[in-house]
N, C-alpha and C positions, 0 to 999 in steps of 0.2 A: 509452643502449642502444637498437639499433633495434628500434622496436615491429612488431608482427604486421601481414602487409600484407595486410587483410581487407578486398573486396571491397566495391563500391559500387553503389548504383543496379540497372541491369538483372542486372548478373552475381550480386548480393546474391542474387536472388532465384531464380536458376538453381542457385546454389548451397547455397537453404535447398530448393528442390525435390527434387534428390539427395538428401540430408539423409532429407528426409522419407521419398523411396522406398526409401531404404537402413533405413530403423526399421521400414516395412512389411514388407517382406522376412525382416526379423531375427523377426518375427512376436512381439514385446512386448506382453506382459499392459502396458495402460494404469492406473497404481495407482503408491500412494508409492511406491515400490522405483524405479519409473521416472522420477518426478519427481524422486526424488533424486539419483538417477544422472544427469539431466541439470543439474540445480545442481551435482553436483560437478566436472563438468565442463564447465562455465561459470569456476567458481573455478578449476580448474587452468587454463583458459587464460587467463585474467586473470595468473594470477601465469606462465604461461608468458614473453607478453607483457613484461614486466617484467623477469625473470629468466634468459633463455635467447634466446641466436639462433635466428635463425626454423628454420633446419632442425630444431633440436636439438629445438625447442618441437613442430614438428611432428609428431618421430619420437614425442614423451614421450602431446602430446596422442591421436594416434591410436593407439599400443600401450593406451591406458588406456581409450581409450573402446572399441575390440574387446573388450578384456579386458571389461570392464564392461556392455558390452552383450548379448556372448555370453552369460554368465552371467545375465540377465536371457532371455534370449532364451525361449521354448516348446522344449521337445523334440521333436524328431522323433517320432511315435508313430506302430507299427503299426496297421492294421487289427483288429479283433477277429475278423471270419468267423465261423467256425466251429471256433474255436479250442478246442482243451479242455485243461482245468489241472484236477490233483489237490492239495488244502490238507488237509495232517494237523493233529487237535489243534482240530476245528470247534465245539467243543461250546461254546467261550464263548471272548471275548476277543481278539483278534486273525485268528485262522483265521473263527472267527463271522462277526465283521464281515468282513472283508474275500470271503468265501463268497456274501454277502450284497450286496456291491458288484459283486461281478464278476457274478454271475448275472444282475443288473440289466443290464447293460452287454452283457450277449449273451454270453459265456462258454459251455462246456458246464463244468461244475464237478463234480468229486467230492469231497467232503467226508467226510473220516473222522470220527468221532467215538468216544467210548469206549463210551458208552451213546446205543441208537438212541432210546429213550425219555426221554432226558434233557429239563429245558427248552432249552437252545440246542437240539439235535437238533430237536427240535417245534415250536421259533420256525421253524429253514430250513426244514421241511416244509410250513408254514401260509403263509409269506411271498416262498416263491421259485416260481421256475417250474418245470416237469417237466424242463427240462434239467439239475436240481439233481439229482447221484443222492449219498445218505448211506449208506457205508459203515461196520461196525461195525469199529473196528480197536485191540488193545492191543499196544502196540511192544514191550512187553517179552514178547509172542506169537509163536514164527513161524509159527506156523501161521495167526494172524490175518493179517499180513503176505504169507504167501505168498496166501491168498484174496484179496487185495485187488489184488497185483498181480495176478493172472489175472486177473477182473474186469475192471481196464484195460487188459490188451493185449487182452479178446475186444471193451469198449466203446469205445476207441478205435481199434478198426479201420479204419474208413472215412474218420476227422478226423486221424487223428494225434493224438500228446499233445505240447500245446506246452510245459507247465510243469510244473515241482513247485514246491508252496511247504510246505517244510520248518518247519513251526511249533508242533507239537507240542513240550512241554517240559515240566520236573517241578522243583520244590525242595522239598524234604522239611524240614529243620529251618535253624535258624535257631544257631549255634554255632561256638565253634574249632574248629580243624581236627582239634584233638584228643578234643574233646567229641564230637565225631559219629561214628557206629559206622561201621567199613570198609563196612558194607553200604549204607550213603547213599549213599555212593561208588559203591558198586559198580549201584545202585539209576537214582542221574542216569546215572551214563557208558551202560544200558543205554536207557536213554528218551532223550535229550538226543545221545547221540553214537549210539552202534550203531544205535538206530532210525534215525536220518535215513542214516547210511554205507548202511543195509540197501537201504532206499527206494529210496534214488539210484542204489547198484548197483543194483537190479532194474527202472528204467524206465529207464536209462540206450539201452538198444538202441532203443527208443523216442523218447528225448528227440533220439540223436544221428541219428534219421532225420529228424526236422524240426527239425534245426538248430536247438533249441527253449531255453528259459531253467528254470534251476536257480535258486530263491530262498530263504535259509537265515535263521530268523531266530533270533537270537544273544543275545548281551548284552555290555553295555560290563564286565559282571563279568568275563568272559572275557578281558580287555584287560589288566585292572589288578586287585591284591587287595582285595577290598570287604571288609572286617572283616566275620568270620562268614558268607562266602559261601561259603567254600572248596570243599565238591563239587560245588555247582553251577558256581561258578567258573568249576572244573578241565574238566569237562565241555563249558562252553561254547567254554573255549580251545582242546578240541581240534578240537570241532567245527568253528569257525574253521580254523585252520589246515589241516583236513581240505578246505571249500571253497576255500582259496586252492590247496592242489594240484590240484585237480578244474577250478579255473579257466583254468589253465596247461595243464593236458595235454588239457581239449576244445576248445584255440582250434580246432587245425586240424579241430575236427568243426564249428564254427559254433556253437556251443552255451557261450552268455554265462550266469557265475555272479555273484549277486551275493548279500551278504551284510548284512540291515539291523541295526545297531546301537541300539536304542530306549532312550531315557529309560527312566523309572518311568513307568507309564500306570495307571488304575484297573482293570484287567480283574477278574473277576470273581475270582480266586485273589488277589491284592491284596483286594477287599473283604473277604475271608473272614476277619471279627476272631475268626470260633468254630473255623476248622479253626486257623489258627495257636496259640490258644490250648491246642488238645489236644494239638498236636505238641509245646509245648514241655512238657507234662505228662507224654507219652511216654518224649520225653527224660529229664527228671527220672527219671522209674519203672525207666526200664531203665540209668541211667547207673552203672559200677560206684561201688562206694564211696570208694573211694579218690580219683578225680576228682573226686566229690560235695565232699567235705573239703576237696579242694586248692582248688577254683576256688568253692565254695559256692553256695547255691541261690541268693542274691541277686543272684550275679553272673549268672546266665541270666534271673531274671527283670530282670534290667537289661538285657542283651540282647533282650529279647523286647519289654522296651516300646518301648525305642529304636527297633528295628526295624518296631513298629507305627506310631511319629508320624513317620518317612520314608516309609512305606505312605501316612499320611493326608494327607501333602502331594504324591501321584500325580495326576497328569495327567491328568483324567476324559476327554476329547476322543481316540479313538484313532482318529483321521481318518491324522494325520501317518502314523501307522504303515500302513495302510491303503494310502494314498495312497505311500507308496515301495515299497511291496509291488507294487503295480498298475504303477508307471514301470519297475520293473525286468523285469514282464513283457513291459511293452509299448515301452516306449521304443527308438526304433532305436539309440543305446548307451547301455545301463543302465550306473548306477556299479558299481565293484566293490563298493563300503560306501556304506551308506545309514544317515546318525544322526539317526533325527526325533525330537523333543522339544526342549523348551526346554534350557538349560544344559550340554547336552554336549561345546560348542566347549571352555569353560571348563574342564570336568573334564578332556579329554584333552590339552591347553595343559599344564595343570597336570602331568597325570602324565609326557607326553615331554620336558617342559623344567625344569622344576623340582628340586634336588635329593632325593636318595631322601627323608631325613626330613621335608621339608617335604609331598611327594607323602602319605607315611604318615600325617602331621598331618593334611593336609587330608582324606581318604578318613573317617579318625576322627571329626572336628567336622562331616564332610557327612552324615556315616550313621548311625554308630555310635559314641557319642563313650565313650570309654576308661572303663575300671572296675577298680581292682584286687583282683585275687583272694582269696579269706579268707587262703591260707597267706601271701599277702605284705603283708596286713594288720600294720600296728604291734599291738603285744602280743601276736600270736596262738605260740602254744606252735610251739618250733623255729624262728621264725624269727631271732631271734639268735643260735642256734649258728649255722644256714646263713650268716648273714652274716660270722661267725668264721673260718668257713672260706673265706669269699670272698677274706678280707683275710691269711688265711695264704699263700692262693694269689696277691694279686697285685689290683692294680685289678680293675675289671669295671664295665660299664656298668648303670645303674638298670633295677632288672628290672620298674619298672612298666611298662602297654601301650602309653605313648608310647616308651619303648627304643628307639632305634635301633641 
């Protein structure tokens, strides 16, 4: 087979020139990601050579090395100026930090929080600059809501507002979907969804006067069912789906949405092993009886531990999150979704391609691994008539929590 007709002598050298100017260009972080990328494209043309006529090799080599390269490449970023972004939900964790980056970085920042005297609240006050303003705001308020938006159409008057970043969020208990009282429900959708829909509509005349960015942060719960997430979930998914329309109908204002997907991270409602522990107490106290019986105490506090050692294997670094927070303000095209943390390739691999019960299985063994309930416990009183009646009616599939 004829081999690759790779250049000699002077032209060699004209040709690693190019080479080079074209990597400059491309503006590449120098670092393994970059070395590997150019080893593996060394080995692909080794085996081009070998395998394929020179065109063909050409076309494979250079589609692969764009591809490869681009992806490597720096993003385009904006300027800062004089930009100004409002972060809900500052008090700790996520809005904290990343309040605390941008302000760095020259930002004018407003930062909601729930309590002005809270520690976050008093960390930004002690550590940021006077362009930092802390607003006090409860999303389940409108009246807090409507003050705050005044506030920033009188304080962004002269800068425009370039951003929201939507990051406020709540999860209340830790349960089936059946164990948790409609009002959890009703509780997240008015923090988690209504607050942010409010927000957006009310800077939205704002946002679409400076062609400005919408940032929404989410959760891969919203994606797929996390055993025992379900209002929070619920809430997330719609909020999602909420920005993908918002995305779609501001193109023609110039106004990019994007929407970040994070891991598990440590933020400080993750540390909290004493407020989890009351909530699942709560629950217990106010759970009717009847549920109590069916699903038993053990099975929540099996829930409740499970859910705390997936908490203690959280991501203590929330730079990642942080850091796509910040690209999707500033990057000249932000992603639509942004998934920072380790292992989330693999969870959402799993959930789009995989079938359903294997999907269910895994969600199970990754988070919350399965328990069965006292009423379907062996020996427990009624559970052989029910299953009398199972077999009068006809098969049916195992009603433990792996069932599919």
């Amino acid at each position: 087979m004829e081999s690759w007709p790779w250049p000699s002598g002077g032209a060699w050298l004209l040709v690693a020139a190019r080479a080079l100017l074209q990597l400059l260009r491309a503006d590449l972080r120098l670092g393994r990601p970059l070395l590997a990328a150019l080893a593996l494209l060394a080995a692909l043309d080794w085996l081009c050579q070998r395998l394929l006529p020179p065109l063909a090799a050409l076309a494979v080599l250079a589609a692969t090395g764009w591809i490869v390269l681009s992806r490597l490449a720096r993003p385009q970023r904006l300027p800062v100026a004089t930009r100004a972004v409002l972060i809900t939900g500052c008090d700790s964790g996520f809005g904290n930090a990343t309040a605390k980056k941008l302000d760095a970085m020259g930002f004018t920042v407003l930062a909601t929080v729930l309590d002005l005297n809270s520690p976050g609240a008093l960390e930004l006050r002690a550590c940021c600059s006077s362009r930092l303003k802390l607003l006090q705001m409860d999303l389940t308020k409108p009246a807090d809501i409507s003050r705050v938006l005044e506030f920033t159409k009188v304080h962004t008057a002269s800068t425009g507002l370039w951003g929201l970043v939507n990051n406020a969020g709540q999860n209340i208990f830790v349960a089936d979907a059946e164990l948790c009282p409609v009002a959890t429900f009703r509780t997240c959708m008015e923090v988690n969804f209504f607050g942010a829909l409010e927000m957006t509509k009310g800077l939205l005349p704002l946002l679409r006067r400076s062609s400005g960015r919408i940032v929404t942060v989410s959760s891969p719960a919203g994606d797929m069912p996390f055993p025992c997430l379900a209002a929070y979930g619920t809430s997330k998914a719609a909020l999602a789906l909420l920005m993908g329309n918002f995305s779609c109908e501001l193109l023609p204002w110039g106004v990019k949405v994007s929407i970040i997907q994070p891991a598990c991270f440590k933020t400080e409602s993750v540390k909290d092993v004493h407020q989890w522990e009351e909530r699942k107490q709560q629950l217990l106290a106010t759970l009717p009886q009847e549920l109590l019986q069916a699903y038993g105490e053990d099975y929540i506090e099996h829930l409740n531990g499970q859910f705390l050692h997936s908490l203690s294997q959280a991501l203590p670094d929330l730079s990642p999150v942080v850091d796509a927070i910040t690209d999707a303000l500033l990057a000249a095209q932000p992603r639509r979704r942004y998934y920072p943390g380790h292992g989330l390739g693999l969870i959402y691999f799993i959930h789009y391609y995989l079938p359903e019960g294997l999907r269910q299985r895994f969600l199970q063994s990754f988070f919350i691994s399965p328990y069965v309930p006292r009423a379907l416990q062996a020996g427990q009183p009624g559970l052989t008539s029910a299953r009398d009646i199972a077999q009068d009616q006809g098969p049916r599939p195992d009603p433990s929590p792996t069932a599919q």
